[in-house]
C-alpha positions in Angstrom: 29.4 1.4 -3.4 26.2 3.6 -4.2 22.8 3.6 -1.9 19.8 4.9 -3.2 16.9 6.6 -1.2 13.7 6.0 -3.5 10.4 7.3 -2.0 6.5 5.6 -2.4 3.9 7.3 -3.5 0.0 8.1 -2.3 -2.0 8.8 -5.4 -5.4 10.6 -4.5 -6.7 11.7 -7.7 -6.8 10.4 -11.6 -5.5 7.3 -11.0 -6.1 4.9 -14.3 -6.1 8.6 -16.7 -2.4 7.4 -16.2 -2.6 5.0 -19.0 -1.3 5.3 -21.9 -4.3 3.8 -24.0 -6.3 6.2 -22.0 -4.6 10.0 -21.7 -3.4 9.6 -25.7 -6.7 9.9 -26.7 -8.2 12.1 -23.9 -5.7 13.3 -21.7 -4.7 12.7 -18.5 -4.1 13.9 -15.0 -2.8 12.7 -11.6 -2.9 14.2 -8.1 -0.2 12.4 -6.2 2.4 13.1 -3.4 5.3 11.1 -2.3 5.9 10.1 1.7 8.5 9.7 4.2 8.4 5.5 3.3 11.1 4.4 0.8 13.2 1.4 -0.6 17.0 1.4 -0.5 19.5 -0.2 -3.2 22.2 -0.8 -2.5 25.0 -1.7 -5.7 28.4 -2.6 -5.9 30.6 -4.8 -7.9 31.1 -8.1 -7.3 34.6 -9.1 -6.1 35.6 -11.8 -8.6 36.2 -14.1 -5.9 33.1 -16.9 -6.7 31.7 -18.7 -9.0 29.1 -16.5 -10.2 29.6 -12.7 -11.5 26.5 -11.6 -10.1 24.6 -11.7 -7.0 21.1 -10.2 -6.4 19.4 -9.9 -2.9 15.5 -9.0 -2.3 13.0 -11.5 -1.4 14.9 -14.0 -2.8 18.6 -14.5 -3.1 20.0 -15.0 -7.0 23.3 -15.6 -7.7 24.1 -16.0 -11.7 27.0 -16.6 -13.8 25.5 -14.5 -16.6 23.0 -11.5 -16.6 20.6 -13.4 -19.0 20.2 -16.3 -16.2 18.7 -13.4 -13.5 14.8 -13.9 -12.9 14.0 -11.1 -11.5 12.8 -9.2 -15.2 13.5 -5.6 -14.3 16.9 -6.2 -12.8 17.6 -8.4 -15.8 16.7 -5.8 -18.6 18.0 -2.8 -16.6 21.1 -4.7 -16.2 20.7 -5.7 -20.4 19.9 -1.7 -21.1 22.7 0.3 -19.2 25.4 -2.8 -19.7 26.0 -3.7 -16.1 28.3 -6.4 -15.4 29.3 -8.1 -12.0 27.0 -6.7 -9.6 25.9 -7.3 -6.0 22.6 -5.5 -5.6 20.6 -5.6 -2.6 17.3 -4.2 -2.2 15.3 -3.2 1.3 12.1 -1.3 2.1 10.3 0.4 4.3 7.0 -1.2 3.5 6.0 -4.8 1.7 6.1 -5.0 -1.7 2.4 -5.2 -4.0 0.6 -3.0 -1.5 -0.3 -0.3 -3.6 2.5 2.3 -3.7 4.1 2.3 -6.7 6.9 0.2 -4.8 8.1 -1.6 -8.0 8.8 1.4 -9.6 9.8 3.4 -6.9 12.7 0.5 -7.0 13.2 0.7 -10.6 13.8 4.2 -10.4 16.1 3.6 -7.4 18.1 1.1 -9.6 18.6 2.7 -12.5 20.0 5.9 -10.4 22.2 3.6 -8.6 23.6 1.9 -12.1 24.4 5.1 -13.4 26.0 6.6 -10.3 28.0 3.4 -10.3 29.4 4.1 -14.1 30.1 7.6 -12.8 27.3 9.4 -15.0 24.2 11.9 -13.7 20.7 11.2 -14.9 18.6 13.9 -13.7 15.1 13.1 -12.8 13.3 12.9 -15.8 16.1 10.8 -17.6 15.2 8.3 -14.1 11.2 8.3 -14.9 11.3 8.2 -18.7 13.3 5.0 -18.1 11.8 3.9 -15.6 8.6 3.8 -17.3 10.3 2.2 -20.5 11.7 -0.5 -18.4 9.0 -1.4 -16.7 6.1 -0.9 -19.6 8.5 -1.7 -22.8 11.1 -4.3 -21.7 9.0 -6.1 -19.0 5.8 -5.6 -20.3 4.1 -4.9 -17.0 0.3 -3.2 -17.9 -0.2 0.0 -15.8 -0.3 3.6 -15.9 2.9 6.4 -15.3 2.2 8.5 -12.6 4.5 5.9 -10.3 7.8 6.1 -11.9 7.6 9.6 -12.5 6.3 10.1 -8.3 8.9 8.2 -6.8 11.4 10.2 -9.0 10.7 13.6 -8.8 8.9 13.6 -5.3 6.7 15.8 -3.9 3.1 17.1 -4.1 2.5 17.3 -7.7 0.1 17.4 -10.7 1.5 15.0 -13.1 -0.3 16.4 -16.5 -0.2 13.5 -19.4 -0.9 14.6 -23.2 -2.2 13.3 -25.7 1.2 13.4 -27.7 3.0 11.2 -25.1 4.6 14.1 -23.1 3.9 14.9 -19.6 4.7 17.9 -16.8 5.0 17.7 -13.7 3.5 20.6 -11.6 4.1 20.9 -7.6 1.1 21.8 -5.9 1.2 25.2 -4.3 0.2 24.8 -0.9 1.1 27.1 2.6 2.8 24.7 4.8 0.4 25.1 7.2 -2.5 23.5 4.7 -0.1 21.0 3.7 0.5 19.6 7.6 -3.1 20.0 8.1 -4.1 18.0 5.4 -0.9 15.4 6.6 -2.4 15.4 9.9 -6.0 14.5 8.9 -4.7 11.6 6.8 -5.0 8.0 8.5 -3.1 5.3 6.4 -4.5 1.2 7.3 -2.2 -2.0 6.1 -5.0 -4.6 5.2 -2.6 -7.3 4.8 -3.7 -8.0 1.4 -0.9 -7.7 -1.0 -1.3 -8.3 -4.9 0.2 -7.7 -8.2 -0.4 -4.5 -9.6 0.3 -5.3 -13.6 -2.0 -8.5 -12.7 -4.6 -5.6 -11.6 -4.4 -3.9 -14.1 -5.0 -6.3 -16.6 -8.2 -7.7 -15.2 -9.4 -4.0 -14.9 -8.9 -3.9 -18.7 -11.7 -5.9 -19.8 -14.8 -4.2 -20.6 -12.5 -0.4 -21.3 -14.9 1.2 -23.0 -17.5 1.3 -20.4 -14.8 2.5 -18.2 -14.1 6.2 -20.4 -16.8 8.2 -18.8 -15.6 7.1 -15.1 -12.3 7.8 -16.0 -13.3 11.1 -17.3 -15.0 11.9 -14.3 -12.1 10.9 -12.2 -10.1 13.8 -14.3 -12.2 16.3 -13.2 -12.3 15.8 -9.9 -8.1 16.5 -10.1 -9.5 20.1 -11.1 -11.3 19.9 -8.2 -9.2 18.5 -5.7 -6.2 21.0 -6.8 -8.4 23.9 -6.1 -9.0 23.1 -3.0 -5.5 22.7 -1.7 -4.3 25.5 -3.6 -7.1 28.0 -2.4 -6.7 28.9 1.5 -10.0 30.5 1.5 -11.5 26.9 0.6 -13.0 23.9 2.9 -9.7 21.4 3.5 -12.0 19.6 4.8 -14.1 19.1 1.1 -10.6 17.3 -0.3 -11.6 14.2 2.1 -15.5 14.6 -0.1 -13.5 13.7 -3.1 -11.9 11.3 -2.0 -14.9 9.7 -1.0 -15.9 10.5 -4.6 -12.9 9.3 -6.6 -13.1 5.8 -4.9 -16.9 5.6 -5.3 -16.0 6.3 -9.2 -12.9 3.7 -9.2 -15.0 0.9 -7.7 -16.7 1.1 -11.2 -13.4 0.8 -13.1 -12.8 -2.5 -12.7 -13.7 -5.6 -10.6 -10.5 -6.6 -9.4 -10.7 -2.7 -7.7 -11.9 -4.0 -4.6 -13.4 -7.1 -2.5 -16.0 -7.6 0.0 -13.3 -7.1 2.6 -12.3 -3.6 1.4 -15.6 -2.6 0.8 -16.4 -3.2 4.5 -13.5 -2.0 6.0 -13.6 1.5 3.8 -17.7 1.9 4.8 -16.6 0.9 8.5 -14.1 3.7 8.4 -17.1 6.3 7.0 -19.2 5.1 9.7 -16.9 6.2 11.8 -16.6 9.6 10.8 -14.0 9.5 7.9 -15.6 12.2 5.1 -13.6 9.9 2.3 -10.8 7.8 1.7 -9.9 5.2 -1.0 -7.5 2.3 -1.4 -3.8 3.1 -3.5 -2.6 1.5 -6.2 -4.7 -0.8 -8.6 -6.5 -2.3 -6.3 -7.1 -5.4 -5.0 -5.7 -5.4 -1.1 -2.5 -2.9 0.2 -3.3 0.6 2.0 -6.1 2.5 2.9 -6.4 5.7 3.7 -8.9 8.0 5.6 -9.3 11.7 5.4 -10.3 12.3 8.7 -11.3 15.7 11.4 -9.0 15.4 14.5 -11.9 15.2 16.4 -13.4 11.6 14.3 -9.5 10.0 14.5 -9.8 8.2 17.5 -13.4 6.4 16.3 -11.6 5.7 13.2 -8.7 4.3 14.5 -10.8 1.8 16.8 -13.1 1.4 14.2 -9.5 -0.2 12.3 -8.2 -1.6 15.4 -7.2 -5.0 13.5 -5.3 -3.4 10.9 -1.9 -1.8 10.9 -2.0 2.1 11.5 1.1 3.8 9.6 1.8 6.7 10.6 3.6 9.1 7.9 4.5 12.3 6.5 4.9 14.4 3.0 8.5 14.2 1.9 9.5 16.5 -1.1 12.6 15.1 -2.4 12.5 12.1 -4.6 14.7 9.8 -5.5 18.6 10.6 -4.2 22.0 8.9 -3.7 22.8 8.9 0.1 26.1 7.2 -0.3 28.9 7.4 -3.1 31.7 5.9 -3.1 33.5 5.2 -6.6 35.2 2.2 -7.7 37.7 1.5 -10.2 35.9 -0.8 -12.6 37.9 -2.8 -15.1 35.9 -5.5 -17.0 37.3 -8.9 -17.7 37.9 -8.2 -21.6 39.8 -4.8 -20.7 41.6 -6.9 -18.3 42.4 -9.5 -20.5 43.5 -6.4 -23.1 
């Protein structure tokens, strides 16, 4: 049996340079960290004691003879693209799926470490994102960016550079812990109960692209920016919450699936409240909110929120990990049979 720890991921800054239409031509950049929120998936195989050879549990229960019959499209092409046979998988999470953090391919990542711990093999980290991102872009042909597979993977603060070749680098973001849990502590994260599809997102924020190029260029620059700040102790912490207020102001004009009436008031109730910025994760469209916010504004704000969830978190640094291993002697039915 193998259990995967998988982290989500906040993304602050260059989300949508993440695409691959986009950073090929003009290069990319995310700022992103991961949290302590994850999915676990769990995998085993199957005792061969039913009538089906495969049994898949997450917000719905499958159970199949053959891989081919599974609905769930990234379990069934992961399953078609590492050659995994007679499998219970079962998949739990911290937080609700379509909210905004990368929780689809924090998963896929999860899954594909668990397959190969369960053939007995080590894929390091960027084996786990490249795939990741082929599974879910390639095989499933889910629209969106890259910066989640490769977050939820390698955790952490980073700069996720993407180039115009294809390639990509992740950089941590050198911080002093004592900046990084005060920039932790002035974070306030909101559920708004919406939940939505990112790849659906994305695809209505692809019409009209071209109008989109000079936001999106903007929205690089501002990871410049933003990294400066953290990195440089003599800086204002306090202007990383300003560009976050500018990031989202830029996003809104991305796309009009982005945001809603209901987002729109809820994030300028949270500025009137004192928040100096904040923007909603993910593609957009409903999930989490979050507020940078002075100690001294973070009760306002949290009353100003009072009919939304608060989630309290905090910056994990490890990325995806097996927490449990235990082997098992696998024989397939044709070996068996042999």
């Amino acid at each position: 049996m193998i259990i995967t720890k998988t982290p989500f991921r906040m993304s602050f800054f260059g989300g949508g340079t993440d695409m691959e239409n986009f950073f090929r031509e003009y290069g990319g950049a995310v700022l992103s960290t991961t949290f302590d929120k994850y999915c676990y998936v769990t995998v085993r195989h199957l005792p061969r004691f039913f009538d089906y050879s495969t049994e898949l549990s997450y917000s719905k229960i499958e159970r199949v003879k053959d891989p081919i019959e599974i609905v769930h499209p990234a379990i069934r092409n992961a399953m078609k693209m590492l050659d995994m046979h007679e499998i219970r998988l079962t998949y739990e999470a911290d937080l609700p799926a379509r909210s905004g953090l990368g929780t689809s391919s924090s998963f896929a990542v999860g899954m594909l470490n668990a397959f190969y711990a369960l053939k007995g093999k080590y894929a390091d980290k960027k084996k786990l994102a490249d795939e990741a991102i082929y599974l879910e872009r390639e095989l499933c042909q889910e629209a969106g960016g890259w910066q989640d597979q490769i977050a939820a993977s390698f955790g952490g603060m980073n700069r996720i550079e993407f180039n115009k070749d294809g390639s990509y680098e992740v950089r941590p973001i050198i911080i002093h812990p004592e900046r990084k849990k005060q920039l932790g502590d002035n974070l306030l994260m909101f559920f708004t109960g919406f939940t939505r599809f990112s790849s659906e997102m994305q695809k209505a924020n692809a019409t009209g692209y071209t109008e989109k190029i000079k936001q999106l260029q903007a929205m690089y620059e501002l990871v410049n920016e933003a990294e400066k700040v953290l990195e440089d102790k003599y800086s204002n912490l306090d202007d990383f919450g300003r560009l976050l207020d500018k990031t989202w102001r830029l996003k809104r004009q991305t796309g009009g699936a982005i945001t809603t009436n209901s987002i729109n008031s809820l994030y300028e109730r949270g500025i009137q409240a004192g928040a100096l910025g904040g923007k909603l994760l993910g593609a957009g469209g409903g999930g989490f909110l979050v507020f940078y916010v002075q100690p001294e504004k973070q009760k306002e704000v949290k009353e100003a929120m009072n009919n939304l969830m608060y989630i309290p978190f905090e910056f994990e640094n490890d990325g995806t990990r097996v927490i449990h291993y235990t082997p098992e002697a696998y024989v397939s039915k044709e070996e068996e049979e042999n």
